[in-house]
N, C-alpha and C positions, 0 to 999 in steps of 0.2 A: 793399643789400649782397647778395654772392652767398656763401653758404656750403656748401664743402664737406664732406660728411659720410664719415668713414669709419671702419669698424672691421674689425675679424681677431681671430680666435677662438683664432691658432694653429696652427689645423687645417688650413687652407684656404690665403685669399690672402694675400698680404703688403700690407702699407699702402704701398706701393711702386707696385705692380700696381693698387691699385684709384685713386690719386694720379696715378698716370698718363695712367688712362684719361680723369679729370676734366679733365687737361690736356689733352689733346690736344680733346676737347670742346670748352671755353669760349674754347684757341684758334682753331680753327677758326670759332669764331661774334665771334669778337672780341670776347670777354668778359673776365673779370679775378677770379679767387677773392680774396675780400678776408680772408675767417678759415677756417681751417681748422678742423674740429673731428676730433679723431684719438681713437681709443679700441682698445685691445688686450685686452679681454675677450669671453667668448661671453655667448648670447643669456639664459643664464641667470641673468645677471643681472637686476639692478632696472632700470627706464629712468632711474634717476638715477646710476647707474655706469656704463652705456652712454653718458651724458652729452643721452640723448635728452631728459628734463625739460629740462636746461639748454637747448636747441637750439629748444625750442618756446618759452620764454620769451622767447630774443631777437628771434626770428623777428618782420618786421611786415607788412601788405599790400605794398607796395613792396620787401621782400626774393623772395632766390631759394634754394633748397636743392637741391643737384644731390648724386647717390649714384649711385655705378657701377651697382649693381643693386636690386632691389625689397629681397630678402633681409638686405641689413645693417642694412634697418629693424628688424626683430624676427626669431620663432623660428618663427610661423605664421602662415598666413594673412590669416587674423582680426584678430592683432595688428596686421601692415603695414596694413592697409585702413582698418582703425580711426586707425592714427596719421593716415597722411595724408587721411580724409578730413577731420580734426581739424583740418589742415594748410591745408587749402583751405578748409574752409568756416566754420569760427572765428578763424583764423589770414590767412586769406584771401593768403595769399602760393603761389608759384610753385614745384612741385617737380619736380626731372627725374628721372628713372632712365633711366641712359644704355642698359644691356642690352638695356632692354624696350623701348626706341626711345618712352616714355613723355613729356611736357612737357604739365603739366597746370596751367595758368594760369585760375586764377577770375575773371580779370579778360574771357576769351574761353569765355563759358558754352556754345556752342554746340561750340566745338574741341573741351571739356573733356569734353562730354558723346559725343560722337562716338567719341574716343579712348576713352573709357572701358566704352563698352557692347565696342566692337568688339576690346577684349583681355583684359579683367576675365575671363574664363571660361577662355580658353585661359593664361593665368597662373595660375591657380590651379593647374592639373595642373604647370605648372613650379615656383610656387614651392612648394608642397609635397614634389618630390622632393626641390628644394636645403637644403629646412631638414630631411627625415629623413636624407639625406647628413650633415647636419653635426652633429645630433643623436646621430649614431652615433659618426661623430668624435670627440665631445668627450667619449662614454660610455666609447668605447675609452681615449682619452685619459686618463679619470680614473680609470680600472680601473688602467690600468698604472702612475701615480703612486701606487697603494695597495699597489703592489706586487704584483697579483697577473699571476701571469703566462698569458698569452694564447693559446688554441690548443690542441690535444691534446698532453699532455704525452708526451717522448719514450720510448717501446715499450709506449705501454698501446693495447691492442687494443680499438677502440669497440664496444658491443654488437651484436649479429648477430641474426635472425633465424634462422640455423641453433644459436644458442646451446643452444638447449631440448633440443636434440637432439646433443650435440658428443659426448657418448661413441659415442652407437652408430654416427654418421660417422667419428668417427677406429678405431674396432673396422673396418669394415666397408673402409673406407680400408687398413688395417694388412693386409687378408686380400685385398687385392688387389683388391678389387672396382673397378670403372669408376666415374667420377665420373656419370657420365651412369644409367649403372645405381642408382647411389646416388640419385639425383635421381627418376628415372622408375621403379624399383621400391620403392625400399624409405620414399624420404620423400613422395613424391608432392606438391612445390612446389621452388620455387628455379631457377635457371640456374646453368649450366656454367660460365660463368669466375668469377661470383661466389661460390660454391661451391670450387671449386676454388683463388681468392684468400684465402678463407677459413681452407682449412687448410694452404695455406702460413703466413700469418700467424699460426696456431695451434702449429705446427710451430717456426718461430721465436723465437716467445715463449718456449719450453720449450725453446731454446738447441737443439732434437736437428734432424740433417737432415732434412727429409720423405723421406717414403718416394717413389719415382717415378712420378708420376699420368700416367693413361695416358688 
């Protein structure tokens, strides 16, 4: 049997997008997905809500497991590697990842071993960006279901490095002094437009016009 694997987090692909890519694959080789296996949770779950437990148990040598990509196996590395090498070599059945251009059959020990020295390293650096991508995702994700809301709230001015110092820049500011001369005499750190961005935003806050920086 050929079993399709697919899940979404939500965040990311849709079970559409990755169902598709599997088809167009197993057409292409004139093949046939005989069960789907579909799951709409992230990776935080258990592998027996991801439905992965289930997927290994039916699995035999003479089956196939094909997955758009490395990533909807698990959440990190470790974990994917771990699954499938479980998959191959106790399971002894055939697994594809279509992405990684991956088809790693125990039954062809010399292919399996080829394929795998020559992308196991350059994979790693990929699937570890896709799973802190989606790990971020699904942080955001479950922040904003807690209700909290996201971003700097609107007119709070973020701390500053001229903070320590804002009376005697907005004093010296008020008496006309140059921004530049503020900078180069009297604080000795900082740049010119950020400085300058500074007490416009300070200005601002305190609802009054700035005075005209010259």
């Amino acid at each position: 049997m050929i079993f399709g694997y697919v899940r979404v987090s939500k965040t990311d692909q849709t079970a559409e997008g990755q169902k598709s890519l599997i088809a167009r694959y197993v057409v292409e080789r004139k093949m046939i997905v005989d069960e789907w296996i579909e799951v709409d949770v992230s990776t935080r779950q258990s592998e027996k809500k991801r439905r992965i437990t289930e997927l290994v148990d039916k699995v035999t040598s003479v089956d196939t497991i094909i997955v758009s990509e490395l990533s909807r196996l698990g959440r990190s590395t470790q974990q994917v590697l771990s699954l499938v090498k479980k998959l191959i070599e106790e399971k002894k059945c055939r697994v594809v990842m279509i992405k990684q251009g991956l088809d790693i059959d125990p039954k062809n020990h010399q292919d399996m071993m080829t394929k795998v020295l020559l992308t196991v390293f350059s994979l790693m650096a990929e699937l570890e960006r896709d799973f802190v991508s989606e790990r971020t995702k699904e942080g955001l994700r479950a922040r904003r279901e807690r209700g909290v809301i996201l971003g700097k709230p609107k007119g709070v001015v973020q701390a500053s490095i001229y903070d320590k110092d804002y009376n005697r820049i907005m004093d010296l500011k008020n008496l006309g002094v140059p921004i530049r001369a503020i900078i180069d005499v009297h604080l000795k750190y900082g740049k010119y437009l950020s400085l300058k961005k500074y007490i416009e935003r300070k200005a601002k806050a305190l609802q009054t016009p700035p005075t005209p920086i010259y």
